[in-house]
Structure formats: structure tokens, C-alpha cells
OpenMM code with the backbone's topology and positions (N, CA, C; nanometers):
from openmm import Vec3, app, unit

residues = "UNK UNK UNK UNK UNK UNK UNK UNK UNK UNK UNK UNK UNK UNK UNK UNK UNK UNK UNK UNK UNK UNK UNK UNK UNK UNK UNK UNK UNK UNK UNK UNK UNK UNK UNK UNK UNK UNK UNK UNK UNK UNK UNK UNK UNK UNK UNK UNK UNK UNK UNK UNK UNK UNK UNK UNK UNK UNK UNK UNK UNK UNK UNK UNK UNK UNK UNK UNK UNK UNK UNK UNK UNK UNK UNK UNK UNK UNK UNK UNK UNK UNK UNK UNK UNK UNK UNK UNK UNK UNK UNK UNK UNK UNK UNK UNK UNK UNK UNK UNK UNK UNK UNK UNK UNK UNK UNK UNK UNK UNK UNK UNK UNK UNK UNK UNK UNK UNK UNK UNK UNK UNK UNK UNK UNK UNK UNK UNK UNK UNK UNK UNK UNK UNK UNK UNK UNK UNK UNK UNK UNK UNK UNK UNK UNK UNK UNK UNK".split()
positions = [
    Vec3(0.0836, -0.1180, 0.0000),
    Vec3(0.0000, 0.0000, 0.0000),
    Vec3(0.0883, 0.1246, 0.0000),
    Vec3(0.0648, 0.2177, -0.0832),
    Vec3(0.1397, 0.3487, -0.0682),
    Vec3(0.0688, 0.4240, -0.0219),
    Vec3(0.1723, 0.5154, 0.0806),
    Vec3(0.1458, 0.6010, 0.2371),
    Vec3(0.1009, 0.7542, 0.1073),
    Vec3(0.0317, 0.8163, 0.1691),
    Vec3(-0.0823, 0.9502, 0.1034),
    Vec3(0.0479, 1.0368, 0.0624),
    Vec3(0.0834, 1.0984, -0.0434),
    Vec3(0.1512, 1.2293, -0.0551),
    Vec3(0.1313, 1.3270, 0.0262),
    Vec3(0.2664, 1.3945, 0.1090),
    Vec3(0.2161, 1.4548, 0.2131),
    Vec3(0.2526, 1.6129, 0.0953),
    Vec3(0.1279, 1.7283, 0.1137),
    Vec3(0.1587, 1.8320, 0.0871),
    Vec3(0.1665, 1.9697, 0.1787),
    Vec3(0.1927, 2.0840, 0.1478),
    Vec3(0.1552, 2.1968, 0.2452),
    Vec3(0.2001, 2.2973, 0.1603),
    Vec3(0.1740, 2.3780, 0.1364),
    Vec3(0.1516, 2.5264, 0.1228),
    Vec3(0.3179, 2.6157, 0.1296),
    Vec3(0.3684, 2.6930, 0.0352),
    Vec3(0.4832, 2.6970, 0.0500),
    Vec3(0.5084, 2.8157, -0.0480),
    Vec3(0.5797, 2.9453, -0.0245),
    Vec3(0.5443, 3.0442, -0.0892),
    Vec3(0.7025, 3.0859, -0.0704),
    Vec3(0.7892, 3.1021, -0.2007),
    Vec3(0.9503, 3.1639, -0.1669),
    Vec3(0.9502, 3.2840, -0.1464),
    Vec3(0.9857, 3.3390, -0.1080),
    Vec3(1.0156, 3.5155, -0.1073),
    Vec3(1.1116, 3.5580, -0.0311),
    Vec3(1.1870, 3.6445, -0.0953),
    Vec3(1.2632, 3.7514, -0.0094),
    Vec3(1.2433, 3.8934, 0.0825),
    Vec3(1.2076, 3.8650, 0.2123),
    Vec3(1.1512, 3.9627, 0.2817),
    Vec3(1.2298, 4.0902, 0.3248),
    Vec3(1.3673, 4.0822, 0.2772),
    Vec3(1.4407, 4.1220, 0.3306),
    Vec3(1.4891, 4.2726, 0.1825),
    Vec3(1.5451, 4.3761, 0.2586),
    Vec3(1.6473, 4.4686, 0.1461),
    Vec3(1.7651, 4.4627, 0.1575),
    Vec3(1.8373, 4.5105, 0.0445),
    Vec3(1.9930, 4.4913, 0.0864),
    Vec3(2.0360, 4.6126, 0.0216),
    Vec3(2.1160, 4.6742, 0.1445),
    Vec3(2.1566, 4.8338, 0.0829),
    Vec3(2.3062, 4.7959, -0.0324),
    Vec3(2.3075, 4.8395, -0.0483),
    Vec3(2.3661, 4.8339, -0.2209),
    Vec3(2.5372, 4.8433, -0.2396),
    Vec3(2.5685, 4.9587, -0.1226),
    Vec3(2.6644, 4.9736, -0.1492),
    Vec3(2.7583, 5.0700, -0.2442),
    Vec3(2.8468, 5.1336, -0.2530),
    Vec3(2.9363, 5.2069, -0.3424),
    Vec3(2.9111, 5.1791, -0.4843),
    Vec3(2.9443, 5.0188, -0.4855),
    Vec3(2.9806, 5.0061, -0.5971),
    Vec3(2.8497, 4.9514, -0.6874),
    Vec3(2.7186, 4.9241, -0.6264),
    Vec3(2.6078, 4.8969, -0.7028),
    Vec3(2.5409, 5.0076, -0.7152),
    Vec3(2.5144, 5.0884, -0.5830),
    Vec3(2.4647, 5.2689, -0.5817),
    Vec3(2.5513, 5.2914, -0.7270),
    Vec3(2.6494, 5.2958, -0.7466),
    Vec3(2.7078, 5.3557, -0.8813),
    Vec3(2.6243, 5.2743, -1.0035),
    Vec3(2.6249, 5.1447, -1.0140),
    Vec3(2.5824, 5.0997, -1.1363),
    Vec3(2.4471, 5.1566, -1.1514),
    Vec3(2.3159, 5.1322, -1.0257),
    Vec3(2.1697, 5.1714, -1.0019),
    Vec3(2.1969, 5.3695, -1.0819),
    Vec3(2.2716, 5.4082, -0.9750),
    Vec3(2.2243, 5.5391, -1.0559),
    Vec3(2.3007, 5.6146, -1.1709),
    Vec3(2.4260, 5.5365, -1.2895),
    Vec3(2.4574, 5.5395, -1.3854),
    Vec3(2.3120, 5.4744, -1.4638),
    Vec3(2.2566, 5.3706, -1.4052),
    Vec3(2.1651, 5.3555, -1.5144),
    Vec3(2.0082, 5.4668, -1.5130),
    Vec3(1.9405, 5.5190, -1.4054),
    Vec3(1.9161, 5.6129, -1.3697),
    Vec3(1.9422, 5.7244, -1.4891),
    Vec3(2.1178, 5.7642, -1.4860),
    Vec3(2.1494, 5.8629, -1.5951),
    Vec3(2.1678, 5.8490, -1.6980),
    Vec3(2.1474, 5.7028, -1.7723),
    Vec3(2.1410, 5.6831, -1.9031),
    Vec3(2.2766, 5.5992, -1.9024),
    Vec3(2.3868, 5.5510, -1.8271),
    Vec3(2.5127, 5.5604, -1.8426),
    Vec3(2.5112, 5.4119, -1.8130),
    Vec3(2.5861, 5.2989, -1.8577),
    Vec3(2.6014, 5.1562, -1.7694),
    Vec3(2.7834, 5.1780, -1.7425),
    Vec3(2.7530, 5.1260, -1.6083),
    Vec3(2.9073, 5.1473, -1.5448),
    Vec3(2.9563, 4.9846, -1.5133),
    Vec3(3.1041, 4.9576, -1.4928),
    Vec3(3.1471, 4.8385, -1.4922),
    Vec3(3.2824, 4.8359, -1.4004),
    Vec3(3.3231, 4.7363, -1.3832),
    Vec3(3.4545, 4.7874, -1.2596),
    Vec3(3.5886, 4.6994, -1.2974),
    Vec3(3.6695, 4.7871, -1.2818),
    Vec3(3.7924, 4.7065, -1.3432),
    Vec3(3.8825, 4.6109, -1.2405),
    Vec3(3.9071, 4.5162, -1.2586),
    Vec3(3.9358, 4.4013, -1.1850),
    Vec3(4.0885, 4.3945, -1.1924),
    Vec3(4.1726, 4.3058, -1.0836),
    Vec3(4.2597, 4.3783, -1.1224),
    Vec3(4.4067, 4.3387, -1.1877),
    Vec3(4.3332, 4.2588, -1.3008),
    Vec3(4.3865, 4.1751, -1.4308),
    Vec3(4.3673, 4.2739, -1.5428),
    Vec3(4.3128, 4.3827, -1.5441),
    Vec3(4.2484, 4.5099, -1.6100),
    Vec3(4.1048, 4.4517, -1.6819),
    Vec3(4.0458, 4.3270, -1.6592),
    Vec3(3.9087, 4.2967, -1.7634),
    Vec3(3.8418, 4.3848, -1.6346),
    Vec3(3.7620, 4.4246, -1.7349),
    Vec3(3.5838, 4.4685, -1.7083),
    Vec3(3.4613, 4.3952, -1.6718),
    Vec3(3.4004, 4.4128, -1.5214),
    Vec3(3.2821, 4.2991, -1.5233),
    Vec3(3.2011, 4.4222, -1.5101),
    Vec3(3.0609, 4.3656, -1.5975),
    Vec3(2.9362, 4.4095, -1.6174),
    Vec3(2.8572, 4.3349, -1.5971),
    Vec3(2.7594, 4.3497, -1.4930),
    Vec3(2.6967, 4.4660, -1.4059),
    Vec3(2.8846, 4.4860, -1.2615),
    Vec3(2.8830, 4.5583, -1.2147),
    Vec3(3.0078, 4.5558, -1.1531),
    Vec3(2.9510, 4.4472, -1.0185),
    Vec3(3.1179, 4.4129, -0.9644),
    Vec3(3.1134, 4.3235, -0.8515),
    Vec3(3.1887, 4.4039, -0.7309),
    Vec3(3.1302, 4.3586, -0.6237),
    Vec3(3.2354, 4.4170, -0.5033),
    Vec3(3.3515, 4.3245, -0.5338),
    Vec3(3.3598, 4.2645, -0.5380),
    Vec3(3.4808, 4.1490, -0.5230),
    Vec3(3.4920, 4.0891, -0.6459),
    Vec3(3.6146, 4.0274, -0.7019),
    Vec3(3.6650, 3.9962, -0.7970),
    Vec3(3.6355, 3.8483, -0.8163),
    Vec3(3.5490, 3.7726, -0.8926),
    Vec3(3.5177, 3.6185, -0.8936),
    Vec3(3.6101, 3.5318, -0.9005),
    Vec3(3.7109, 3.5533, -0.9134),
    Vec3(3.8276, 3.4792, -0.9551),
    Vec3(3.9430, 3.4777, -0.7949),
    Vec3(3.9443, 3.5762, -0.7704),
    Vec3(4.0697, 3.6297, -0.6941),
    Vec3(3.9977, 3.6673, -0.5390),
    Vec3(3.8843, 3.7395, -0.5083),
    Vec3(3.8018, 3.7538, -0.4357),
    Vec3(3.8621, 3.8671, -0.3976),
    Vec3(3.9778, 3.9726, -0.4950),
    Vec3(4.0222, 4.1286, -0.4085),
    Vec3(3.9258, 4.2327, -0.4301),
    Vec3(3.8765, 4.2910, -0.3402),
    Vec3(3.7776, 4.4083, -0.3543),
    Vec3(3.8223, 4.5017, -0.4576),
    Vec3(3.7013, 4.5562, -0.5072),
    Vec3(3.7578, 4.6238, -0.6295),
    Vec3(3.6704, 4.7203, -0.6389),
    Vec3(3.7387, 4.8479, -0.7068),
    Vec3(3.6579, 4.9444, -0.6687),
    Vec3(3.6799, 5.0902, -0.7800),
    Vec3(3.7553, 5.0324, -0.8843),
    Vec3(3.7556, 5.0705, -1.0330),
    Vec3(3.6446, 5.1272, -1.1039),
    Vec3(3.5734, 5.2354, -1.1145),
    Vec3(3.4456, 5.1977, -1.2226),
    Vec3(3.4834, 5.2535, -1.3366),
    Vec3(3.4224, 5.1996, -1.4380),
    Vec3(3.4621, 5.2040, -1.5213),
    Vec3(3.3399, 5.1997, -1.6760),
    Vec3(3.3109, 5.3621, -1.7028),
    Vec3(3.1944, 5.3035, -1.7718),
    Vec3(3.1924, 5.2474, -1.8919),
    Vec3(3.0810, 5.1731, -1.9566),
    Vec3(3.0953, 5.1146, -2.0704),
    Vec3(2.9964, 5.2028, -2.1843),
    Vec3(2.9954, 5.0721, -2.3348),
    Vec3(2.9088, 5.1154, -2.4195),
    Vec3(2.7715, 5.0990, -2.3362),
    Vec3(2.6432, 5.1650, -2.4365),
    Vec3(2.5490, 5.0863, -2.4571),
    Vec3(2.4923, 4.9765, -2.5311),
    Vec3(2.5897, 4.9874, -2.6218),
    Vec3(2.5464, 4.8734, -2.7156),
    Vec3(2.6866, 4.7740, -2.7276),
    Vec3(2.6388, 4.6131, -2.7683),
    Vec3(2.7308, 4.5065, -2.7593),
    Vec3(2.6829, 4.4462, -2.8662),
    Vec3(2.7303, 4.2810, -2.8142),
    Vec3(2.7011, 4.1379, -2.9118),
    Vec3(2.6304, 4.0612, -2.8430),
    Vec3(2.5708, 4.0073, -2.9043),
    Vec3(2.4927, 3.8905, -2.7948),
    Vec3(2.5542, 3.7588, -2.8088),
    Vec3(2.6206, 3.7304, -2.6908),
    Vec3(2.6904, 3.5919, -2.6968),
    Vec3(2.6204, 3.4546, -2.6681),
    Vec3(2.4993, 3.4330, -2.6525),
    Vec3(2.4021, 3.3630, -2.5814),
    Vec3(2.2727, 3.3697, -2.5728),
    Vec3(2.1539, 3.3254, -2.6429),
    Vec3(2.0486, 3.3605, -2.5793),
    Vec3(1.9454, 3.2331, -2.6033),
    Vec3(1.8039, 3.2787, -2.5372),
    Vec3(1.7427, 3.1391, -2.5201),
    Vec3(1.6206, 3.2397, -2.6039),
    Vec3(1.5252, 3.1914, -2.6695),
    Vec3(1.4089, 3.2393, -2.7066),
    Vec3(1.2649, 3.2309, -2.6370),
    Vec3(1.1990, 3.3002, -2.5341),
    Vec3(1.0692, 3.3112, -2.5411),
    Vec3(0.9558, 3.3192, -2.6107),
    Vec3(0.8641, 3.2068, -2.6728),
    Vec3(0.7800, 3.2452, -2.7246),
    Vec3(0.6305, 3.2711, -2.6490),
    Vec3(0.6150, 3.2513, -2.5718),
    Vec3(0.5061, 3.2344, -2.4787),
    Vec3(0.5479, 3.3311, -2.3407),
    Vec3(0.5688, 3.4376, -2.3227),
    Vec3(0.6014, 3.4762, -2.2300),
    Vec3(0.5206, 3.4736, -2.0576),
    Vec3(0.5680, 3.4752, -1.9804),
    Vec3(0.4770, 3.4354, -1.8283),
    Vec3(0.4009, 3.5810, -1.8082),
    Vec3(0.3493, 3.6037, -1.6964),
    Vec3(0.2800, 3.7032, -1.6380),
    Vec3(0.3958, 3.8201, -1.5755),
    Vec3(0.5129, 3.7535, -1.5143),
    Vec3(0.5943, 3.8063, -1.4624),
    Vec3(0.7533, 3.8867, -1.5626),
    Vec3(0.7341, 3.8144, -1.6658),
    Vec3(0.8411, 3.7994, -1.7754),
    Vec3(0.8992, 4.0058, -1.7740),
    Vec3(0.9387, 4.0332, -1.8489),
    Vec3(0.9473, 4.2183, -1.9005),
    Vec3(0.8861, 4.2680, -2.0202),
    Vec3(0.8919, 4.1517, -2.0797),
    Vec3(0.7812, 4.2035, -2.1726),
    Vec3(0.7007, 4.0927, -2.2056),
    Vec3(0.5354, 4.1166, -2.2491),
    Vec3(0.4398, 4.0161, -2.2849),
    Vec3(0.4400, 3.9798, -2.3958),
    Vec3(0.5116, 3.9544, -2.5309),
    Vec3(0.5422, 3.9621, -2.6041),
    Vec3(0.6520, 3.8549, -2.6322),
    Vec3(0.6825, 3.7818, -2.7567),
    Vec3(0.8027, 3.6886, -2.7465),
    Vec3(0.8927, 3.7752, -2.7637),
    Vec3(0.9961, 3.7125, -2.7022),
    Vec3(1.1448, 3.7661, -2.7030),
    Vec3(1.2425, 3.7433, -2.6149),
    Vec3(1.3966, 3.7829, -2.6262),
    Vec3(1.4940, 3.6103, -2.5999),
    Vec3(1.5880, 3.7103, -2.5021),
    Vec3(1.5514, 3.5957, -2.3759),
    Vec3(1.6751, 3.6003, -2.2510),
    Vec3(1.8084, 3.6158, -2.3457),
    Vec3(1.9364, 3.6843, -2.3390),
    Vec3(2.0336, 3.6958, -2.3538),
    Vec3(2.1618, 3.7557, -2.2906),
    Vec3(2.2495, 3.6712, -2.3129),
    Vec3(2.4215, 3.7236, -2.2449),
    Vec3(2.4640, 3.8138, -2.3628),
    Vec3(2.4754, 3.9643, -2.2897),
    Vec3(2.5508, 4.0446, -2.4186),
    Vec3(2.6369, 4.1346, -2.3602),
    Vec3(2.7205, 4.0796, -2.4387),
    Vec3(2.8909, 4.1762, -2.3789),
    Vec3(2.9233, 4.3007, -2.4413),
    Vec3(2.9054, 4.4266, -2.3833),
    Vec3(2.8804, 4.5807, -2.3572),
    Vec3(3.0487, 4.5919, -2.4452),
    Vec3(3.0232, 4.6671, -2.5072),
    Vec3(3.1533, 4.7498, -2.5724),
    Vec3(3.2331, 4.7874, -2.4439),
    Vec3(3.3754, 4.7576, -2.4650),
    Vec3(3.4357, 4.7965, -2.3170),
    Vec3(3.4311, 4.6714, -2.2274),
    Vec3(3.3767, 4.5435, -2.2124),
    Vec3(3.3486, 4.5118, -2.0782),
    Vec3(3.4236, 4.3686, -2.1649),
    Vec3(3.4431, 4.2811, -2.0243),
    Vec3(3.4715, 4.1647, -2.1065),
    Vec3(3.3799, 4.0480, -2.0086),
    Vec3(3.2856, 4.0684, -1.9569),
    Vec3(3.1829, 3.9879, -1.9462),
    Vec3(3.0515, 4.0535, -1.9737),
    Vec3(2.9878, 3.9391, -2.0110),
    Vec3(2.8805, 4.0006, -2.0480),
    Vec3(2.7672, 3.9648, -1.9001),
    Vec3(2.6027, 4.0453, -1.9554),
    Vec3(2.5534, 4.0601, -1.8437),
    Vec3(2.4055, 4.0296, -1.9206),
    Vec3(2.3222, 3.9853, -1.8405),
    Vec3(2.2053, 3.9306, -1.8826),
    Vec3(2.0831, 4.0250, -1.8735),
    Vec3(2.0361, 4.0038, -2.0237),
    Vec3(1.9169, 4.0961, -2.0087),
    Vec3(1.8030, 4.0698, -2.0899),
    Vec3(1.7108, 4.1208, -2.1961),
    Vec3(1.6109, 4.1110, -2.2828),
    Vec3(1.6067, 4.1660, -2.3862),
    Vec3(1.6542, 4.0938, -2.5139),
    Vec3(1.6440, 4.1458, -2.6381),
    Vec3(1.4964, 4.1035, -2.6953),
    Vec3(1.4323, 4.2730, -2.7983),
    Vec3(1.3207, 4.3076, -2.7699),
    Vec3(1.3508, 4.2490, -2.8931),
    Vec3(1.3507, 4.1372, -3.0132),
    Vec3(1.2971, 4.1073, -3.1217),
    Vec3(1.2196, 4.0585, -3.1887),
    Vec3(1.1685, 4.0472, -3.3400),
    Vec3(1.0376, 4.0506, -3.3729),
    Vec3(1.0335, 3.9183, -3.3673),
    Vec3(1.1382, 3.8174, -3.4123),
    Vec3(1.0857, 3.6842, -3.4128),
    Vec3(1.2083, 3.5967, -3.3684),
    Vec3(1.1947, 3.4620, -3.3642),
    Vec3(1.3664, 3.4221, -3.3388),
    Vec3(1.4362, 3.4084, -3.4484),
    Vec3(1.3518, 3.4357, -3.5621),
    Vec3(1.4739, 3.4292, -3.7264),
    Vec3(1.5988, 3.5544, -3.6970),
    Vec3(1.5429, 3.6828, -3.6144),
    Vec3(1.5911, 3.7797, -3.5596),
    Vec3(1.6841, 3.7598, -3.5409),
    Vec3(1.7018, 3.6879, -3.4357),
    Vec3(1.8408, 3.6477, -3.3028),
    Vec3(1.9119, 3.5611, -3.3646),
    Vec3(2.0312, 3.6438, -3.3116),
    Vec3(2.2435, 3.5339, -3.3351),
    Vec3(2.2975, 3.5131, -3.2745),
    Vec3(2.3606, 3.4724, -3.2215),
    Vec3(2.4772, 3.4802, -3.1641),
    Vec3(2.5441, 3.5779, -3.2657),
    Vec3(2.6508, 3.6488, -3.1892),
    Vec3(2.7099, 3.7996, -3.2996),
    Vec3(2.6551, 3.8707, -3.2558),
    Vec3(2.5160, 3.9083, -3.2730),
    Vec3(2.4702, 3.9980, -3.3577),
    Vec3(2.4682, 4.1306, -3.2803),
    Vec3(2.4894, 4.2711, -3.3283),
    Vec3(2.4365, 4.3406, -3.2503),
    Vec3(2.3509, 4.4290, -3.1632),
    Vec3(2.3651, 4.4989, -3.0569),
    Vec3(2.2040, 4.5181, -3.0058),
    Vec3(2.2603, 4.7014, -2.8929),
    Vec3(2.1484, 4.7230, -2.8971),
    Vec3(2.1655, 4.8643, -2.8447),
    Vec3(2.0515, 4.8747, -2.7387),
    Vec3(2.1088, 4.9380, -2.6197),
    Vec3(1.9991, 4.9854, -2.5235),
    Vec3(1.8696, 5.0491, -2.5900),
    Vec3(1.7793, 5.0027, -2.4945),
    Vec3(1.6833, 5.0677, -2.5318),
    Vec3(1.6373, 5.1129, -2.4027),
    Vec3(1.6017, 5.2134, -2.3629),
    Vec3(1.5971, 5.2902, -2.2227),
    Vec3(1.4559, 5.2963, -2.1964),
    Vec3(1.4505, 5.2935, -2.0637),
    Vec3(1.2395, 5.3348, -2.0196),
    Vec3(1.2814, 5.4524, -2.0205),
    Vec3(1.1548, 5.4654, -2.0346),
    Vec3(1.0996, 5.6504, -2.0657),
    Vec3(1.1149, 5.7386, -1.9380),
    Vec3(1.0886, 5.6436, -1.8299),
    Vec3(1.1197, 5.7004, -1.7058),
    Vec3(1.2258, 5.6041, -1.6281),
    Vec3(1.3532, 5.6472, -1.5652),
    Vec3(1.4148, 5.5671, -1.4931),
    Vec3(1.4364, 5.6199, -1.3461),
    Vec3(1.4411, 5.4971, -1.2975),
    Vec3(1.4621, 5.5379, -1.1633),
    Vec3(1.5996, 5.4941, -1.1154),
    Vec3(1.6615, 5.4457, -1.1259),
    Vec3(1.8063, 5.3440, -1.0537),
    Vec3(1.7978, 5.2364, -1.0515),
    Vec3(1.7113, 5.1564, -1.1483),
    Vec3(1.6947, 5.0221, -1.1587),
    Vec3(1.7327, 4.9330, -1.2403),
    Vec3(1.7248, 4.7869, -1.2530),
    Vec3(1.7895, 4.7377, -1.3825),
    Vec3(1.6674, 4.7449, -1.4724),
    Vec3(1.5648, 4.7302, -1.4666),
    Vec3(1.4515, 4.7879, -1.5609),
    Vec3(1.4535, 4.9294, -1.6080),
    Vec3(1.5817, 5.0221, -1.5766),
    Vec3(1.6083, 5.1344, -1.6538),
    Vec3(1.6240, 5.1229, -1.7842),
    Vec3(1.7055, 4.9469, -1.8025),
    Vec3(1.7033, 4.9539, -1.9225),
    Vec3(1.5904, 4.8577, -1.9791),
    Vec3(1.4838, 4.9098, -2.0369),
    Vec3(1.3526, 4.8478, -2.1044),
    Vec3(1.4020, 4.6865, -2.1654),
    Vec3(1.5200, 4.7282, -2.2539),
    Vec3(1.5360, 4.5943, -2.3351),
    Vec3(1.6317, 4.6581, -2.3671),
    Vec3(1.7307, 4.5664, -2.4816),
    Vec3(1.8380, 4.5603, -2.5725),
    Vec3(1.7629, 4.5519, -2.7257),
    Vec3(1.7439, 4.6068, -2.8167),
    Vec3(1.6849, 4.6009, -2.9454),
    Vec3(1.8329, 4.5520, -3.0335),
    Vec3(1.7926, 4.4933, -3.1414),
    Vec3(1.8800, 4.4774, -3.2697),
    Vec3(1.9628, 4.6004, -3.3097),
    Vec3(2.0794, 4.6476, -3.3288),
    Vec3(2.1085, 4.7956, -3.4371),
    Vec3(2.0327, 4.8188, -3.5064),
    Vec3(2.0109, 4.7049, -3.6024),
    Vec3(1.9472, 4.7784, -3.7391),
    Vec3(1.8010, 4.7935, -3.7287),
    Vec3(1.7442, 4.7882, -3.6141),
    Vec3(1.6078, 4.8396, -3.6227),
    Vec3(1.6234, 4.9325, -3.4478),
    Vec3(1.7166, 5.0212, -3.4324),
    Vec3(1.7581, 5.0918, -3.3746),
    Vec3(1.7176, 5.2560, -3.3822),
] * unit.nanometer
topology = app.Topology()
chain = topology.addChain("A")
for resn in residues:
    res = topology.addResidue(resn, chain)
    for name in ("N", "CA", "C"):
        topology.addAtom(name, app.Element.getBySymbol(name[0]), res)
């Protein structure tokens, strides 16, 4: 005889804030001013979005260093069905795209029309909200250049 599936009720969340710091206060309100900032590590590469600490080496770092807005997209997955929660309702593809200047790339939402669209390569340019506040939703999406 098999014993009943036991269930219960179970909801994740983070209740908590986390003050930001020097070096994210800089990235939050470079994007705020239109600007994406990045921090130089101290091999001289560039990480984008910046880190307190160096992933490799773990030395605090405290370099900023701003970048392009526009890159390559080294990576991406395609949405066609997007969730309730997604950034935009609309299809369009999670992607790793490495910022002119930076030598990692950083994950975000390229706004394209279909997945014939999307490359690996290819390139893509901020596309900014109309209103920003210091957030990573300052930047709306990443669009293609050529429909830029």
C-alpha cells in the first residue's frame, strides 16, 4: 500500500532589502542617468553589471569604469510564450551580451520581432524606459542595431 503524498503550502520570497553599497549605488544610478558602469578588476578585464569582489581572486575592487550601450549577444534562449511576470508580454529572448568595453557580459532582454531575428554575434543597443529610476529595468530591453 502506498502512504498519502504529504503536501503543504509553500510560498519563496525575499523579505528582506539589501543596501547596495558604493559600488552597485554607482551601477543603479549610472543607469538612472542613461550611463552603464562596470569595474575594473585587477587583471584590467571589465565585469558588467560591476562586482564588489573579484570572482576569480576575491580582491575588492573598486575601479568603475563606464561602458558602451550597445554590444554582441553571446548567448540567448528564445521566449515564445512569455509568463505574467516575464518584461515584456510579447516573445522575445533572454540573452548574455557583452557591452563594448566590458569583457563579461551581463544578462538581459532582447526586444525582437521573431527568433529568425536572433544570433549569436549579432548586434544590439539599449533601449531605455521613458522614465528611470536606478533600476535594472532602466534599461527596457536591448533592441537589434538595425532596427535601432
Amino acid at each position: 500500500m502506498n502512504a498519502p503524498t504529504l503536501t503543504a503550502p509553500f510560498c519563496l520570497e525575499y523579505s528582506f532589502k539589501r543596501s547596495l553599497g558604493p559600488v552597485l549605488s554607482a551601477f543603479f544610478t549610472g543607469l538612472r542617468d542613461g550611463q552603464i558602469i562596470g569595474i575594473r578588476a585587477q587583471d584590467g578585464r571589465v565585469l558588467v553589471p560591476p562586482c564588489e569582489y573579484d570572482p576569480r581572486t576575491a580582491a575588492e575592487l573598486s575601479e568603475l569604469v563606464p561602458v558602451a550601450s550597445e554590444g554582441v549577444v553571446t548567448s540567448y534562449a528564445w521566449v515564445s510564450t512569455p509568463r505574467p511576470k516575464h518584461p515584456l508580454q510579447r516573445p522575445f529572448a533572454f540573452a548574455l551580451i557583452k557591452l563594448d568595453g566590458a569583457d563579461t557580459p551581463m544578462l538581459h532582454v532582447v526586444d525582437a520581432i521573431d527568433p529568425d531575428c536572433m544570433q549569436t554575434g549579432m548586434r544590439v543597443r539599449v533601449q531605455w524606459a521613458k522614465e528611470r529610476v536606478g533600476a535594472i529595468t532602466d534599461i527596457a530591453s536591448f533592441v537589434p542595431e538595425e532596427t535601432a
